[in-house]
N, C-alpha and C positions, 0 to 999 in steps of 0.2 A: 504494500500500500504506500501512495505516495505521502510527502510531509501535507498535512490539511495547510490549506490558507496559506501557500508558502509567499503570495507579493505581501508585505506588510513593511511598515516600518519607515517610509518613506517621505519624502514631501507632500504634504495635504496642503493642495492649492489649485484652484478652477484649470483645469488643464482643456487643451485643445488639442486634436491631434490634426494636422494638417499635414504634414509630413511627415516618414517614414524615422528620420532624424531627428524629429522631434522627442523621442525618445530612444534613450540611451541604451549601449550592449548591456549594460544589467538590467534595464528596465524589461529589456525585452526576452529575456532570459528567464526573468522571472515570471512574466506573463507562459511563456512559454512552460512553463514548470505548471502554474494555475492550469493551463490548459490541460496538462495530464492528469493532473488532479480533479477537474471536472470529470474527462473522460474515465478516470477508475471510481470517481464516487459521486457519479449524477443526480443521484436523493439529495445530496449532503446540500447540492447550492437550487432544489426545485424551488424556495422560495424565495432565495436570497434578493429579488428585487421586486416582493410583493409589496404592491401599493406606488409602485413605479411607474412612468410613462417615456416610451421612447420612440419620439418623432421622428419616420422618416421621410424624407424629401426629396423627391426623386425629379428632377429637370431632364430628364433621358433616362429612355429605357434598360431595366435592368430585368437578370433572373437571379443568379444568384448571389451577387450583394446584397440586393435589398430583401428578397427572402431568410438569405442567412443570418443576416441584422433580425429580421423579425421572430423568425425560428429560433435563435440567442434570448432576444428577451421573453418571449413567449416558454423557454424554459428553463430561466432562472424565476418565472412568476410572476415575469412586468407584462404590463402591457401596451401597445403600440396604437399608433394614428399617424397619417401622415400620406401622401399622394404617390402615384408611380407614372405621373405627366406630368410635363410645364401645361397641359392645356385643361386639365383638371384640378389647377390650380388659381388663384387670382393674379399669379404672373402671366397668363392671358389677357388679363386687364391693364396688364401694364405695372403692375406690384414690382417692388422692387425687393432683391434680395433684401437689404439692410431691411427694407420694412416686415418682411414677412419672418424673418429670425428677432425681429422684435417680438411679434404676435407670438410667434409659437415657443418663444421661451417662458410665456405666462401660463402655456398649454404642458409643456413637458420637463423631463429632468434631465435628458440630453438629447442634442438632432443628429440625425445623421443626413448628407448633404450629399447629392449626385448635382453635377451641373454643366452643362459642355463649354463656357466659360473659364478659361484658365484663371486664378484668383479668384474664384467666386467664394471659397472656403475662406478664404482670407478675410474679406469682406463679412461672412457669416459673423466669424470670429471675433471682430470689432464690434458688435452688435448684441452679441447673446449675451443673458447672464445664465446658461449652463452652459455644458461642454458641447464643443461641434467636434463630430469626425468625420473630415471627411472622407468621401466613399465615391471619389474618382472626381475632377475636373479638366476637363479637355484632354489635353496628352501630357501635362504637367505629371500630379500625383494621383497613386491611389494607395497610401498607407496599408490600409488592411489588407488587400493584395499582397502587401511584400509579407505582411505578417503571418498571411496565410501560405507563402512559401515556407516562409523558414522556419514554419509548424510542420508542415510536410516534409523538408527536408531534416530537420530535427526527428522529426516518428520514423521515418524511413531509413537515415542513415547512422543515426546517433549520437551524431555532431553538425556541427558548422562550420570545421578549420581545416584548413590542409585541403580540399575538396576540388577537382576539375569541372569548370561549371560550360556545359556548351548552352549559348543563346542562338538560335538559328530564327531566320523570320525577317519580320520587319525592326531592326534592330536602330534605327532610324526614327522613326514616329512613337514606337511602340514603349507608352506611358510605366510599363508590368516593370520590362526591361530596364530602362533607367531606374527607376526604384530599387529594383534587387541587385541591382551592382554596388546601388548607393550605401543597401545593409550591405551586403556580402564583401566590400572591403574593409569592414568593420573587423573580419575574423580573419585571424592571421592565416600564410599562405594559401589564399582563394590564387589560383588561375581559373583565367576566365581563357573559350576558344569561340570568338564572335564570327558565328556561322550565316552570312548573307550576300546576296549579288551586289557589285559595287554602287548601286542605284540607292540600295537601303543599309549603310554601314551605319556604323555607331556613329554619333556625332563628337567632334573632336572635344568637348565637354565632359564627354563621356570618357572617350582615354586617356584622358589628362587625369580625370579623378581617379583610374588606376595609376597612371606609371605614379602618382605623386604621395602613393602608400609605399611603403616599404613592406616586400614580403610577398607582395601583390603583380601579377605581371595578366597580362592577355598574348596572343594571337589572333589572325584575322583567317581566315576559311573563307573559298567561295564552295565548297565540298562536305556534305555532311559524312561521305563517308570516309575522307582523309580523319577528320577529327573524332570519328565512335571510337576506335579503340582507347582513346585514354580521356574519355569521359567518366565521371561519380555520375553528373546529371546530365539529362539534356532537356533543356527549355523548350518547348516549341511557339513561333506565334506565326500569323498568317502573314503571308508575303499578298500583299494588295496593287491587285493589277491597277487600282488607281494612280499609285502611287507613281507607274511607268511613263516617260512622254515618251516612249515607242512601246510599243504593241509589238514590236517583233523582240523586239528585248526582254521583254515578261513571257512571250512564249518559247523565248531559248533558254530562259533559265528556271519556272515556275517549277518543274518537275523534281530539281536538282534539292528541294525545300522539302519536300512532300516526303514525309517516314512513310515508308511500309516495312514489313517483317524481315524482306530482303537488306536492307539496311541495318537491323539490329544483330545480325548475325555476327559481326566482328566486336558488339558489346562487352565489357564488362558484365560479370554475371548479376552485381549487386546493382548494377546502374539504375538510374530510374528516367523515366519520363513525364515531363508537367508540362504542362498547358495551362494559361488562364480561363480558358474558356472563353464565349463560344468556337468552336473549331468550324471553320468551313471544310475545303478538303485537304489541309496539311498534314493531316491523320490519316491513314489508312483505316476505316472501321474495323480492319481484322487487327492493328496492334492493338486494339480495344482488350482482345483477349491473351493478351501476350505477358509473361511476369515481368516485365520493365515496365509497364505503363501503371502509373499511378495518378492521373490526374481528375479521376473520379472520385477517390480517395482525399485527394487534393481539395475538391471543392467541400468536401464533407469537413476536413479538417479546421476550413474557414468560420464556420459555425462555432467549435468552440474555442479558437484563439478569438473571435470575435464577443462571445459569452465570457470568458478573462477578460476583454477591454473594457466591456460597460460594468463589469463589477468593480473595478479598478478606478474606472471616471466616477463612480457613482457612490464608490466608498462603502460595498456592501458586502456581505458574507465576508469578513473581517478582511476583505484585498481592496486594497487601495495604491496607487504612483501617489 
């Protein structure tokens, strides 16, 4: 059995999570720990936030963040309200974020915030008197995302350090990616192997905030399968034909992105495979069935690192940042 209540102890002050670095390698260490501890003793927190309210706010379609946010509170005992459109909201009228995280802080005990505006969490944030998390804006951040990684890679691998992490995809646009670099340089000797057609490479932001870790290193792949054999992980996200100004360049390269089972063959046994979700076709539906694929697992995991965050914001079943 694990230690009960292992976050405790810490600063008690209106916290906001807007970014991934907004809290610290122990912070999330610890969250991460609550999180096992939910999952081996789920009675222990069914009413840890009874009498609770957790607004969510959804400006763009979601499934499973805003589910999983709701499925969190709905089994620590809170309860939720909150929209899953901008058009089923009064920002159809023209309502302005500040205004509407005024309102609904008199309604709830923490929001949670989708919005395709990059800073619109920020903006939340100025405004509430609870906690805001955000839960994706534009391609900037999606904090719980990263948290929900490196729950999964935490359950699945047993650690966080020393790890070869392959990103393949849109590693360019793709909001997942940036974030999990931004934790994963956190932990000593991450190499990263950034798998994409030179159309969608990391942005020099991005390598910069590797080479400027000590311990830390990447390479660049246009080849998923020069890079399986000395992967722990492999990331996947979709390579978007939007993103191409030639149309013959996304169909000389779109296949080269795309796992099937043929490609996992030169894997590490332990390896795993994630996805944020949703997949178009960069998955093969047969690795679905294959023991590297973990990213159904992945989204399940999200629920209770996300069940650890609001008990933490909210200072209940004795966990609290």
């Amino acid at each position: 059995m694990t230690e009960a209540n292992p976050l405790r102890h810490v600063d008690v002050r209106l916290r906001h999570i807007i970014d991934s670095r907004d809290l610290s390698v122990e912070e999330i260490d610890l969250l991460l720990r609550t999180a096992d501890d939910i999952l081996a003793r789920p009675a222990e927190y069914a009413a840890a936030c009874a009498g609770k309210k957790l607004a969510t706010l959804f400006y763009e379609p979601s499934t499973r963040t805003r589910l999983s946010f709701e499925a969190a509170m709905l089994e620590l005992g809170g309860s939720i309200l909150g929209f899953s459109s901008q058009d089923s909201s009064s920002a159809a009228k023209g309502e302005s974020v500040a205004d509407t995280i005024r309102i609904v802080s008199g309604y709830a005990d923490a929001i949670v915030l989708r919005h395709p505006k990059e800073g619109a969490p920020v903006v939340a944030a100025r405004h509430a008197r609870v906690p805001v998390i955000n839960a994706g804006d534009g391609g900037h951040n999606h904090p719980t995302q990263t948290l929900t990684d490196l729950m999964t890679i935490h359950r699945e691998l047993g650690n966080l350090e020393g790890l070869t992490v392959g990103l393949c995809g849109d590693l360019k646009f793709g909001r997942t990616v940036h974030s999990l670099i931004s934790a994963m340089v956190r932990y000593p000797g991450t190499r990263f192997v950034l798998i994409s057609p030179q159309e969608l490479r990391a942005p020099d932001y991005v390598l910069e905030m590797i080479r400027t870790v000590p311990g830390c290193s990447y390479e660049e792949s246009q080849r998923m399968e020069d890079a399986m054999p000395a992967l722990d992980i492999l990331y996947m996200t979709r390579v978007q034909k939007e993103r191409f100004f030639n149309e013959a360049d996304y169909v000389r390269l779109k296949d080269s992105f795309i796992l099937d089972t043929r490609k996992l063959r030169t894997a590490k046994p332990g390896m795993i495979v994630m996805h944020p979700l949703p997949r178009v076709n960069e998955i093969d539906t047969r690795v679905d069935q294959n023991p590297h694929a973990r990213y159904f697992e992945q989204a399940l995991y999200g629920k209770y690192i996300r069940m650890a965050l609001i008990l933490a914001l909210l200072e209940r079943g004795g966990v609290r940042l």
